[in-house]
C-alpha beads as a LAMMPS data file, in Angstrom:
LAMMPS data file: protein, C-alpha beads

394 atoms
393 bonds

1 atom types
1 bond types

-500.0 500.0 xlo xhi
-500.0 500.0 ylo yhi
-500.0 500.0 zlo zhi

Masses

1 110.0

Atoms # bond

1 1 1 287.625 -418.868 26.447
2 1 1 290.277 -418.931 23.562
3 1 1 290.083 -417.134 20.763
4 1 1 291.750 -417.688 17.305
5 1 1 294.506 -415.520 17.977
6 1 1 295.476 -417.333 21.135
7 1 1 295.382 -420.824 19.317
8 1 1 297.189 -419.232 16.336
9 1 1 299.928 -417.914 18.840
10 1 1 300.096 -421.790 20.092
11 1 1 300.806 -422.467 16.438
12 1 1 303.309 -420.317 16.164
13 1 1 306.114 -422.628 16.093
14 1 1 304.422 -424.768 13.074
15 1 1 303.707 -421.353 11.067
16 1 1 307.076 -420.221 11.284
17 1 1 309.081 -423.905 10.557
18 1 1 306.026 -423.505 7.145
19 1 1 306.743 -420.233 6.388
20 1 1 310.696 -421.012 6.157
21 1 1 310.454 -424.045 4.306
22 1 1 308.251 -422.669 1.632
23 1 1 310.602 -419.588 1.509
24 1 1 313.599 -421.768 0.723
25 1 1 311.770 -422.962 -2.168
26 1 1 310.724 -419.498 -3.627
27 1 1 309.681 -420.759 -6.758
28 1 1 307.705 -419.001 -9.739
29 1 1 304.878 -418.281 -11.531
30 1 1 303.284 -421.974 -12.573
31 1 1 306.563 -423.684 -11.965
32 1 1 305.735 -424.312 -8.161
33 1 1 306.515 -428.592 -8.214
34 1 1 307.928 -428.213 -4.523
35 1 1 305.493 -425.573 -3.144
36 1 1 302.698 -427.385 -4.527
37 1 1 303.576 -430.642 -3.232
38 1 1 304.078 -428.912 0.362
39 1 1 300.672 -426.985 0.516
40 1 1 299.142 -430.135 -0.497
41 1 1 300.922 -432.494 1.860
42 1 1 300.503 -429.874 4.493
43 1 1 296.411 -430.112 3.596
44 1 1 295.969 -433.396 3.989
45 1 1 297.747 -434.097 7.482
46 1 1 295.780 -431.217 8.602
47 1 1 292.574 -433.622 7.454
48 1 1 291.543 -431.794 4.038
49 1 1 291.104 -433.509 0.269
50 1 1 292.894 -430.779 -2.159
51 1 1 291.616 -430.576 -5.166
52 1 1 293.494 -429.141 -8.060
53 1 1 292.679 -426.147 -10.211
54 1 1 293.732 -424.863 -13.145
55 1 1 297.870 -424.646 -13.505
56 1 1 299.027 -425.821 -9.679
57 1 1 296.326 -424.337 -8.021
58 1 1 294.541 -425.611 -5.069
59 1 1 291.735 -425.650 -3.220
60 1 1 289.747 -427.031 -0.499
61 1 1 286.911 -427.047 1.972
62 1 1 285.681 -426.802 5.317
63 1 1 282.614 -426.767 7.042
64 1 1 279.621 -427.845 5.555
65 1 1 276.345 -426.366 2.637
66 1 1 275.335 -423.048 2.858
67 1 1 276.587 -419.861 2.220
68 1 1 280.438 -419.998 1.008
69 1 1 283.301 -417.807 1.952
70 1 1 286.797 -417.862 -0.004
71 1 1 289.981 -417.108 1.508
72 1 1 293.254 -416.801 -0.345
73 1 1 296.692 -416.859 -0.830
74 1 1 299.601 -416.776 -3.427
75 1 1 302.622 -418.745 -3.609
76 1 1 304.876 -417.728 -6.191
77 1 1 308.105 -416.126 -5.855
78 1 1 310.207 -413.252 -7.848
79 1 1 312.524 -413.865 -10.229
80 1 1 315.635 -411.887 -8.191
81 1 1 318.272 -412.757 -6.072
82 1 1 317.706 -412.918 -2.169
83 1 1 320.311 -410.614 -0.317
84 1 1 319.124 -409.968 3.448
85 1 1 321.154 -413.062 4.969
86 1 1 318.783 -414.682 6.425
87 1 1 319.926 -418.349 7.352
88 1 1 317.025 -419.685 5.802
89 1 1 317.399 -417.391 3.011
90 1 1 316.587 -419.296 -1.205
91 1 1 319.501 -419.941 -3.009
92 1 1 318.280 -420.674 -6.114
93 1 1 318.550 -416.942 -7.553
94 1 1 314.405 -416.178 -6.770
95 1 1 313.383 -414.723 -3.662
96 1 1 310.016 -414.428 -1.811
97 1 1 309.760 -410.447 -1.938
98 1 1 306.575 -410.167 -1.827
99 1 1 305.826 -412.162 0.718
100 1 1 303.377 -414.553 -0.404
101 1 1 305.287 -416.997 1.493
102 1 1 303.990 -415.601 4.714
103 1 1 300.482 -415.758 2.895
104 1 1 300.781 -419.473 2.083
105 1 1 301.563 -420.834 5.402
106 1 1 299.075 -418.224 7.159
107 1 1 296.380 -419.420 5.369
108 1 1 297.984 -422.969 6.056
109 1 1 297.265 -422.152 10.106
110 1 1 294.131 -421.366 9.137
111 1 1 292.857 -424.087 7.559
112 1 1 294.329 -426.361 10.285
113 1 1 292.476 -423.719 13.312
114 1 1 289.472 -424.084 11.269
115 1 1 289.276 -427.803 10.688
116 1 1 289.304 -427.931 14.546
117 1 1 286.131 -425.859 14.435
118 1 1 284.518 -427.070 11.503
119 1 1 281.740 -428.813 13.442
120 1 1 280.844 -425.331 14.439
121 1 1 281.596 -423.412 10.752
122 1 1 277.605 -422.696 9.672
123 1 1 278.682 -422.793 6.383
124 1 1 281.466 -423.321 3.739
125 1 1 285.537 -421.931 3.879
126 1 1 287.214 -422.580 0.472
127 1 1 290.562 -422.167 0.686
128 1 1 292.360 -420.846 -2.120
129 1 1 296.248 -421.353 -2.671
130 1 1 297.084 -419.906 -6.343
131 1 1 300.159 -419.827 -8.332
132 1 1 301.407 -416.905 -10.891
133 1 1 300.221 -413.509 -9.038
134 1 1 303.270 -412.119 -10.435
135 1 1 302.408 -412.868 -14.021
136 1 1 298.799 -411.428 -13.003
137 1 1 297.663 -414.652 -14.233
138 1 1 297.111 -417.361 -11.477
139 1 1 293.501 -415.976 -10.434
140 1 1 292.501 -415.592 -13.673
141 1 1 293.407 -419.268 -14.399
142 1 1 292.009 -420.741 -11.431
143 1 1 288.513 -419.136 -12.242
144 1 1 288.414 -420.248 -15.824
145 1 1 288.949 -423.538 -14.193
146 1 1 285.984 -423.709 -12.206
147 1 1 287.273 -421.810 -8.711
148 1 1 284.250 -420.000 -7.671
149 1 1 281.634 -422.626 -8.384
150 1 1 281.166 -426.146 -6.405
151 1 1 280.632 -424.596 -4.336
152 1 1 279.385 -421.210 -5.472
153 1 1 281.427 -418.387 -3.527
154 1 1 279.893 -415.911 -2.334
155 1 1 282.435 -413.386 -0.341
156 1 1 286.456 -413.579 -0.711
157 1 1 288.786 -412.257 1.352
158 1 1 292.707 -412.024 0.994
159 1 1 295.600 -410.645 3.081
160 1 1 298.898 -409.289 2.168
161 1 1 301.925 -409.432 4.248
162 1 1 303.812 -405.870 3.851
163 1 1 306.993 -404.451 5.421
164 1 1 308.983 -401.372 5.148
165 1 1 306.623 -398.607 5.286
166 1 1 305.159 -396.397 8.460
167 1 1 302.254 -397.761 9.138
168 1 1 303.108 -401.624 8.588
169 1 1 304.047 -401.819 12.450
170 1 1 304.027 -405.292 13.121
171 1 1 300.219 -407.286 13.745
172 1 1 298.369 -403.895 12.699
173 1 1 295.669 -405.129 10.092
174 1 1 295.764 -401.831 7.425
175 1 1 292.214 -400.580 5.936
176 1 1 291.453 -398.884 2.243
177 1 1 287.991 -398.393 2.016
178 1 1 289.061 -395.904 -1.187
179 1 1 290.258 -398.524 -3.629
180 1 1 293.053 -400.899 -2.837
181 1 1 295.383 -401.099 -6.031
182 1 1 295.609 -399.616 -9.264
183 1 1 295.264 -401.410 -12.346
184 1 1 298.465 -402.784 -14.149
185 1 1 298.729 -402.619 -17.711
186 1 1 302.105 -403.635 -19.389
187 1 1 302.076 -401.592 -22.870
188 1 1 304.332 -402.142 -25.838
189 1 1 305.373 -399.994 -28.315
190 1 1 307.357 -400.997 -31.754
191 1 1 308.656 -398.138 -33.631
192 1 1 309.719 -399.099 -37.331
193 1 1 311.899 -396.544 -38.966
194 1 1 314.722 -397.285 -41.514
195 1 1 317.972 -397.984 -41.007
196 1 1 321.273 -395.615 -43.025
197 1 1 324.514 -395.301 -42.557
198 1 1 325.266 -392.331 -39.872
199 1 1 327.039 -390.215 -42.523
200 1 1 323.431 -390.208 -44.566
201 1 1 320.702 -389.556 -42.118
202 1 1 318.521 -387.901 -44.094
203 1 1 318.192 -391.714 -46.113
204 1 1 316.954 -392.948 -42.837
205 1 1 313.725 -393.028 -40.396
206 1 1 315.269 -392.583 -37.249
207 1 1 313.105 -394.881 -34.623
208 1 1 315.339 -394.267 -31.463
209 1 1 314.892 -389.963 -32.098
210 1 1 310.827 -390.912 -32.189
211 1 1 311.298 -393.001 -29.198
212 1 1 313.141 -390.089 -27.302
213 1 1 309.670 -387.694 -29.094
214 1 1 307.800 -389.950 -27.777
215 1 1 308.786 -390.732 -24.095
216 1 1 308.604 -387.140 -23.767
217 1 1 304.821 -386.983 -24.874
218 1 1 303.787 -389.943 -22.759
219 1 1 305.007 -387.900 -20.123
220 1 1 302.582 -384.814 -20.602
221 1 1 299.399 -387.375 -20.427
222 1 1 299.914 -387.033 -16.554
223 1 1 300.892 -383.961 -16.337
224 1 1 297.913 -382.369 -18.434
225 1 1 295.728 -384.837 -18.924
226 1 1 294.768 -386.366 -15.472
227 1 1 293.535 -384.398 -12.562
228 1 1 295.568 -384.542 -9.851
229 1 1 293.327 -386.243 -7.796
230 1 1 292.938 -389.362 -9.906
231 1 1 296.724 -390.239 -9.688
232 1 1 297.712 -392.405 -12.633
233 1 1 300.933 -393.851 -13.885
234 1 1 302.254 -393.733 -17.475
235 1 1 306.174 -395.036 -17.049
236 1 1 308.617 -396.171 -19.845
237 1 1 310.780 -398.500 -17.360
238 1 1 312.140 -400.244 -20.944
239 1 1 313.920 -398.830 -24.199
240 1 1 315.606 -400.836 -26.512
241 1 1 316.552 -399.423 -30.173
242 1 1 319.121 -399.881 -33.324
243 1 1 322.358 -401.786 -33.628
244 1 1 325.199 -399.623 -33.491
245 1 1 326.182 -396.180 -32.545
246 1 1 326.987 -394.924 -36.265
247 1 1 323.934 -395.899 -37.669
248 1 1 320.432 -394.372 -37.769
249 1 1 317.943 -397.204 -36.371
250 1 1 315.292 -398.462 -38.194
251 1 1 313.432 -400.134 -35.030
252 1 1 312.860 -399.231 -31.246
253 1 1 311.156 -400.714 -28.640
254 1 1 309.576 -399.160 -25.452
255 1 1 307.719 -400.868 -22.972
256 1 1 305.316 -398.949 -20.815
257 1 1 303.670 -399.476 -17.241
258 1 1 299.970 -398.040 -16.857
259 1 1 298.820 -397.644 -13.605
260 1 1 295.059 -396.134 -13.144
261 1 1 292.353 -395.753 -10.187
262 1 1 289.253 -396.926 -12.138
263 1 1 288.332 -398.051 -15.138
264 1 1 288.067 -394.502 -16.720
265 1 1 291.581 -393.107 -16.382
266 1 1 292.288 -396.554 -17.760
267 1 1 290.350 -396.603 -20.559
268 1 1 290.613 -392.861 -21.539
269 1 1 294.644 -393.177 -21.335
270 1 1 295.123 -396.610 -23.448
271 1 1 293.445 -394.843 -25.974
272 1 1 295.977 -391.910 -25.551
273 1 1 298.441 -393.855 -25.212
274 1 1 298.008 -395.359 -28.680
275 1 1 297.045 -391.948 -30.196
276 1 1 300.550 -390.012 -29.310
277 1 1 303.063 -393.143 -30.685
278 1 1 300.792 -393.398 -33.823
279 1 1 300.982 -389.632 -33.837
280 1 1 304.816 -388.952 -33.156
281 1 1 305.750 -391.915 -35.303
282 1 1 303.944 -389.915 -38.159
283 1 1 305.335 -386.566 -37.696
284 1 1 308.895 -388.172 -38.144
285 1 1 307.905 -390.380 -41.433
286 1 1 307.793 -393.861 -38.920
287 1 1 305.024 -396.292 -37.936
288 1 1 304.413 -397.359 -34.400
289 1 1 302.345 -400.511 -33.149
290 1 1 300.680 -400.586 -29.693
291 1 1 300.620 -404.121 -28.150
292 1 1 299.664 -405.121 -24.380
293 1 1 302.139 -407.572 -23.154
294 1 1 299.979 -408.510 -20.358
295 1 1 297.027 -407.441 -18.319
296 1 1 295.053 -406.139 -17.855
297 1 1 294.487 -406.173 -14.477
298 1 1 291.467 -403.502 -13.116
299 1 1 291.642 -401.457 -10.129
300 1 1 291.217 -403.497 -6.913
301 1 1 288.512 -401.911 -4.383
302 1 1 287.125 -403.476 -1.067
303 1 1 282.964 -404.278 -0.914
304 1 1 282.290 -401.546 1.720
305 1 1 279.793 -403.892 3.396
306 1 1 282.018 -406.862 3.460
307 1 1 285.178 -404.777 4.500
308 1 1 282.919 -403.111 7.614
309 1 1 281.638 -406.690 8.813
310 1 1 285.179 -407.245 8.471
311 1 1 286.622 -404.846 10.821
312 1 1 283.809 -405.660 13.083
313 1 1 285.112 -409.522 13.371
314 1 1 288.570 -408.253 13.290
315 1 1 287.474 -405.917 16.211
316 1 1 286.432 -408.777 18.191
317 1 1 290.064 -410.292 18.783
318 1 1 292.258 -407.239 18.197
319 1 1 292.639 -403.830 19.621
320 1 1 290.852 -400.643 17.803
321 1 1 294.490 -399.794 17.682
322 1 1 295.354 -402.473 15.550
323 1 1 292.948 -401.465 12.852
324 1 1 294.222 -398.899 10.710
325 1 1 293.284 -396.936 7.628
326 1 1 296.145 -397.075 4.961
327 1 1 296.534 -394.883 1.506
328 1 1 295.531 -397.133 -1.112
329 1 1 298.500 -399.010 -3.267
330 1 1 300.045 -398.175 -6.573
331 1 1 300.880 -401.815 -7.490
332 1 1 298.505 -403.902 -8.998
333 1 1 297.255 -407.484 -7.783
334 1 1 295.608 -410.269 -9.265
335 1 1 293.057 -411.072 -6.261
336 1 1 291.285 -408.435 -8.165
337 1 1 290.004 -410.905 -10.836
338 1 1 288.245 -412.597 -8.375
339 1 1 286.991 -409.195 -6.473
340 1 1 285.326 -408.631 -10.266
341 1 1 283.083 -411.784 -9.841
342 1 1 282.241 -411.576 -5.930
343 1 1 281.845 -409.044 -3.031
344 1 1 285.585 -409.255 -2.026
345 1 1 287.992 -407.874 0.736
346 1 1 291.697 -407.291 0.617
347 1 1 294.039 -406.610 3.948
348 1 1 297.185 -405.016 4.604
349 1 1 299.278 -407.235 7.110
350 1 1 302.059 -404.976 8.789
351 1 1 305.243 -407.067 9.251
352 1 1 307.874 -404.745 10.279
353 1 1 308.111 -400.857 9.913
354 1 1 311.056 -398.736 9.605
355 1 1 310.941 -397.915 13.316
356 1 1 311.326 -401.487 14.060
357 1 1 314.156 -402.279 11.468
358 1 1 312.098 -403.676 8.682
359 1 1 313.393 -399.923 6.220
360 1 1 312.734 -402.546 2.810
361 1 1 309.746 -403.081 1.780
362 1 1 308.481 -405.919 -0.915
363 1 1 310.015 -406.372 -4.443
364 1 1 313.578 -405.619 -2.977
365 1 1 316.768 -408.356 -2.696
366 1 1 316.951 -407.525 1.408
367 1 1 313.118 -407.702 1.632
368 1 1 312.543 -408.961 5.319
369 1 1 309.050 -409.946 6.989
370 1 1 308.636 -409.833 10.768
371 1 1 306.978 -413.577 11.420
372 1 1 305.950 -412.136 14.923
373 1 1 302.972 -411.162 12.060
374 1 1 302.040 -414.431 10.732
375 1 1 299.689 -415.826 13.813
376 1 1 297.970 -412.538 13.474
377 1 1 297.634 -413.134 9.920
378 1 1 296.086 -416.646 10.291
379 1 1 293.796 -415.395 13.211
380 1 1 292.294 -413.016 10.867
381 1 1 292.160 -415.207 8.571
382 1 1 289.564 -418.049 10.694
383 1 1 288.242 -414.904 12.814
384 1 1 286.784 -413.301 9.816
385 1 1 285.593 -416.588 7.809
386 1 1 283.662 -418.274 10.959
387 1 1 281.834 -414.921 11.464
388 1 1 280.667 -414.152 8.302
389 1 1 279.009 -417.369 8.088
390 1 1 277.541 -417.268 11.420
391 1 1 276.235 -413.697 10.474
392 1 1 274.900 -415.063 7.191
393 1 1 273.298 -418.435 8.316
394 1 1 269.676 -418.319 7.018

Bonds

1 1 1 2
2 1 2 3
3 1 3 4
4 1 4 5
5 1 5 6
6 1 6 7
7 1 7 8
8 1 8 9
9 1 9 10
10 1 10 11
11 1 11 12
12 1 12 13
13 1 13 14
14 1 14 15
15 1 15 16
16 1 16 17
17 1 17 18
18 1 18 19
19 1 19 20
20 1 20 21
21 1 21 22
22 1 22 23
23 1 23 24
24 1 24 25
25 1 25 26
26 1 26 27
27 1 27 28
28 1 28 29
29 1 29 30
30 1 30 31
31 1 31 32
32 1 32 33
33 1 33 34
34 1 34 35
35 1 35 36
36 1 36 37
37 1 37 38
38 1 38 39
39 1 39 40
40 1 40 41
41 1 41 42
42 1 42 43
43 1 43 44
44 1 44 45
45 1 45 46
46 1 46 47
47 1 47 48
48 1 48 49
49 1 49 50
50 1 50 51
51 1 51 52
52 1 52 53
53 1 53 54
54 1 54 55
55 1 55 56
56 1 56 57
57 1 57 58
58 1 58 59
59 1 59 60
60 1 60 61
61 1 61 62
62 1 62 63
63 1 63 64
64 1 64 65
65 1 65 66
66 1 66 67
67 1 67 68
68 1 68 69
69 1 69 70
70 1 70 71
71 1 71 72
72 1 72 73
73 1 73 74
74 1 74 75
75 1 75 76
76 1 76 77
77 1 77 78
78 1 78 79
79 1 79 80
80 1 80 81
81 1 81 82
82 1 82 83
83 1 83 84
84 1 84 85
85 1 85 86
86 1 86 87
87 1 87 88
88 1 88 89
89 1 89 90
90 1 90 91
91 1 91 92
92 1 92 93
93 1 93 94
94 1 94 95
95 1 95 96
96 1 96 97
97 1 97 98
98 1 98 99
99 1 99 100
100 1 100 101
101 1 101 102
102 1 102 103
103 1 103 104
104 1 104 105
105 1 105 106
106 1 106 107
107 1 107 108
108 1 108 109
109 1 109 110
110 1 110 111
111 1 111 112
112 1 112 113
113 1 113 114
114 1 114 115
115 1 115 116
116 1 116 117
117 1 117 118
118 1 118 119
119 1 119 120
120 1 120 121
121 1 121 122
122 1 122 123
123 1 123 124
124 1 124 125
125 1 125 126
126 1 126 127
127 1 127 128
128 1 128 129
129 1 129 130
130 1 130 131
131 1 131 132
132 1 132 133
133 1 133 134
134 1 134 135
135 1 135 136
136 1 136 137
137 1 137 138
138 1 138 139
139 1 139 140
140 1 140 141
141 1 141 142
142 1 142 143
143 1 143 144
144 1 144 145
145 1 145 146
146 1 146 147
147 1 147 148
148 1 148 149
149 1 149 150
150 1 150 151
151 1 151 152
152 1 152 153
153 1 153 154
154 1 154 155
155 1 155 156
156 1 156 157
157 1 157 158
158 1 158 159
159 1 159 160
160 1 160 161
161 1 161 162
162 1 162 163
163 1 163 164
164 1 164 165
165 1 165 166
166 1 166 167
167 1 167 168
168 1 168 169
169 1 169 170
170 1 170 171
171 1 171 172
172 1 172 173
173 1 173 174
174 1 174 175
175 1 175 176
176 1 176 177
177 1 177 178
178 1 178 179
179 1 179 180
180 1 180 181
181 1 181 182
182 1 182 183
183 1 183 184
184 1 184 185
185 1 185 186
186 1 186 187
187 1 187 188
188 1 188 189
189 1 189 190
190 1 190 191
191 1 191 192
192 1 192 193
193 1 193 194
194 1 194 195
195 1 195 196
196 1 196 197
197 1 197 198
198 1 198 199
199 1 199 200
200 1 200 201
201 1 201 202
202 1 202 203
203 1 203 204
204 1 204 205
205 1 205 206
206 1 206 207
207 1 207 208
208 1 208 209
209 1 209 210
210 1 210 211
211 1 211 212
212 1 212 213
213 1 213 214
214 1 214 215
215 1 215 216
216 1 216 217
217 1 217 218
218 1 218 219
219 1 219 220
220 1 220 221
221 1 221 222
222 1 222 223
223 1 223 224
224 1 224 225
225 1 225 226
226 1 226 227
227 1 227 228
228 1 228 229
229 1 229 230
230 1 230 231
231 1 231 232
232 1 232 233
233 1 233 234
234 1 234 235
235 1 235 236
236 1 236 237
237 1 237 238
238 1 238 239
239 1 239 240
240 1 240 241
241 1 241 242
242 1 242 243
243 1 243 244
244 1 244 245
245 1 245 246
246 1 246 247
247 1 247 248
248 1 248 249
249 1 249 250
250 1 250 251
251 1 251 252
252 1 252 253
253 1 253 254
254 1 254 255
255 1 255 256
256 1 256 257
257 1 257 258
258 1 258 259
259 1 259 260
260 1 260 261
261 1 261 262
262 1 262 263
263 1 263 264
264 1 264 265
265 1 265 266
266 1 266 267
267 1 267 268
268 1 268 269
269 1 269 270
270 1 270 271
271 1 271 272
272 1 272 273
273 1 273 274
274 1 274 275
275 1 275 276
276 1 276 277
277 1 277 278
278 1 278 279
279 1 279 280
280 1 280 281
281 1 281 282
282 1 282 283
283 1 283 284
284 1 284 285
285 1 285 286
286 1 286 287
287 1 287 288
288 1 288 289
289 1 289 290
290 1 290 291
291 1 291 292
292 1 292 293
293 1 293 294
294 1 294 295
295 1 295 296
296 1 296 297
297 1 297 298
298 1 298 299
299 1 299 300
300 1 300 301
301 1 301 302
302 1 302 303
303 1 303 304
304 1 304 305
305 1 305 306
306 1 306 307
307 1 307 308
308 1 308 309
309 1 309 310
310 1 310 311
311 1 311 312
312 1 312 313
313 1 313 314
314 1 314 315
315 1 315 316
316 1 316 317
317 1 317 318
318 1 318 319
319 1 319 320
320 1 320 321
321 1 321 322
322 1 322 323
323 1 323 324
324 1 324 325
325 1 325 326
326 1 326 327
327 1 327 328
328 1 328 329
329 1 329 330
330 1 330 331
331 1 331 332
332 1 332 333
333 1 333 334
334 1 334 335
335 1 335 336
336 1 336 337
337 1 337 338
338 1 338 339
339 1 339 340
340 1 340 341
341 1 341 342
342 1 342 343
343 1 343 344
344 1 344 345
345 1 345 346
346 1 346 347
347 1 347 348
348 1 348 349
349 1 349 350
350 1 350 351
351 1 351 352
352 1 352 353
353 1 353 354
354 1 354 355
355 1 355 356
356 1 356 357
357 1 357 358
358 1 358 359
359 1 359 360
360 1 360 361
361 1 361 362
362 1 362 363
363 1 363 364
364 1 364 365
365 1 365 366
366 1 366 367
367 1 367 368
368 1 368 369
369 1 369 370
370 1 370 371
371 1 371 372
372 1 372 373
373 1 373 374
374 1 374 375
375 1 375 376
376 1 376 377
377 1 377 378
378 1 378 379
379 1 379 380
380 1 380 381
381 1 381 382
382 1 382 383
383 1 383 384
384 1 384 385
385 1 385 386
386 1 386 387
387 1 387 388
388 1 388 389
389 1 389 390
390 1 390 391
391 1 391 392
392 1 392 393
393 1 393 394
């Protein structure tokens, strides 16, 4: 008897031609007119009606009433230049990096493995294909537009392709049963000072000297602050300050990335955050202002019960060597808004380690994904969804 990793193998061919196409769009955040128009044309040979949600999302169904599972995937690109020279590599300056690429036409093989089966689905599979995961937006948009009602979800699962790292050999499924992602906070801070001519300082406020105070401080919030055990991140990765070199600035601008386990660290270091740039600003006779420029996005962690049932389905069609348990991630990801609202599980996909030649992993210009992956991916994908619901069927 076939399973749905031997009919996702027989797809193989179709995922891959998918998974290139959409690549060679690489479009991003909302802006997705050609990957859009693919998923959906895609959907509806494959015998679905896609409905539209929010800013070029989509979703549909399979199956029929009763309890409802969500899968998902992301289709939006990165705004950087693709340089691995792959023949079917974008060449309109964004590049699929992360890999949601790989997601969208996975998910694609899944819907179409599933609408052969839907007879025997004992339930609902909505599938969700969002837009703007880079912008930590698209979920959020989707849900304010009505995602997890009509039908009412009630599990969601997502998987994310990832290269480059040890244990991403290619086709193992990776586990974090201790929290998935951090949150992602982007922080700004504007420093107001007073400008002078170089040869009067002492006229001035000098913001880019409280900027340099400050970096400094920010720095000690980790270092003192936060047991080692709940790792956080406080990282200036932006500076910008004054006009030329002979004058004493009146303004600078740093732009901070906070990165936290749980919502304590989170909440305990925004507040910090805001209390040392008020405080150095003052010590030097400047003001600062602290602004989030996006976010924020909580702390991503798996419902144990869902993610066991999980690895039981999973178990069914792949080997106990195949399932692996992963450190958690320090990135942050947007599937997390919907994890918030329903019991929700999150995958790691490996698609090439350093040991087989994949040494980049995502958010990189020579980021490479081993499609040998991708039927694995879309196996999981039905495996996990027709399960659940025959597990849950009243």
């Amino acid at each position: 008897m076939k399973t749905f990793l031997d009919e996702a193998k027989e797809l193989k061919e179709e995922l891959l031609e998918n998974r290139r196409t959409l690549h060679g769009y690489a479009e991003v955040g909302f802006d997705l007119p050609k990957t859009y128009a693919f998923v959906e044309k895609k959907l509806r040979e494959y015998g679905y009606d896609p409905i539209p949600v929010g800013q070029r999302g989509l979703v549909c169904l399979a199956g029929k009433p009763g309890k409802t599972i969500l899968l998902r995937a992301d289709m939006d690109a990165l705004p950087m230049p693709e340089e691995n020279g792959l023949p079917f590599a974008a060449t309109n300056g964004h590049h699929h990096a992360c890999g949601h690429d790989t997601h969208t036409a996975m998910l694609l093989a899944a819907a179409k493995l599933l609408k052969r089966h839907e007879a025997e689905l004992q339930g609902t599979v909505k599938f969700m294909f969002q837009p703007a995961e880079e912008l930590l937006s698209g979920a959020k948009d989707m849900i304010a537009n009505g995602l997890l009602e009509d039908p009412h979800v009630d599990v969601a699962m997502a998987i994310h392709s990832m290269p480059g790292q040890d244990y991403c050999r290619t086709g193992n499924i990776c586990l974090m049963h201790n929290g998935v992602t951090n949150s992602g906070d982007g922080i700004r801070i504007t420093i107001e000072g007073r400008d002078a001519h170089g040869s009067t300082p002492y006229l001035g406020v000098d913001a880019v000297s409280i900027a340099a105070h400050t970096i400094l401080a920010l720095q000690e919030l980790i270092a003192r602050e936060i047991p080692l055990e709940e790792a956080s991140t406080v990282l200036v990765g932006r500076i910008e300050g004054g006009t030329t070199c002979n004058s004493v600035a009146g303004y600078a601008v740093l732009e901070v990335s906070l990165r936290t386990p749980g919502p304590a660290q989170r909440e305990f270091l925004m507040k910090r955050i805001e209390e040392v740039a008020a405080a150095e600003a003052a010590l030097f006779r400047g003001k600062a202002t602290v602004e989030r420029m996006y976010g924020g996005i909580p702390a991503l962690v798996n419902d144990e019960t869902l993610l066991n049932e999980c690895i039981s389905y999973m178990g069914e069609i792949l080997s106990e060597e195949a399932l692996v348990e992963v450190p958690k991630m320090g990135g942050g990801e947007d599937f997390t808004m919907v994890a918030e609202q329903v019991p929700a599980v999150f995958f790691m996909l490996g698609a090439g380690s350093p040991e087989e030649g994949y040494e980049v992993s995502v958010h990189n210009p020579k980021t490479r994904f081993n499609e040998e992956a991708l039927p694995i991916g879309a196996a999981v994908y039905a495996q996990c969804a027709m399960r659940w619901l025959e597990e849950h069927t009243k």
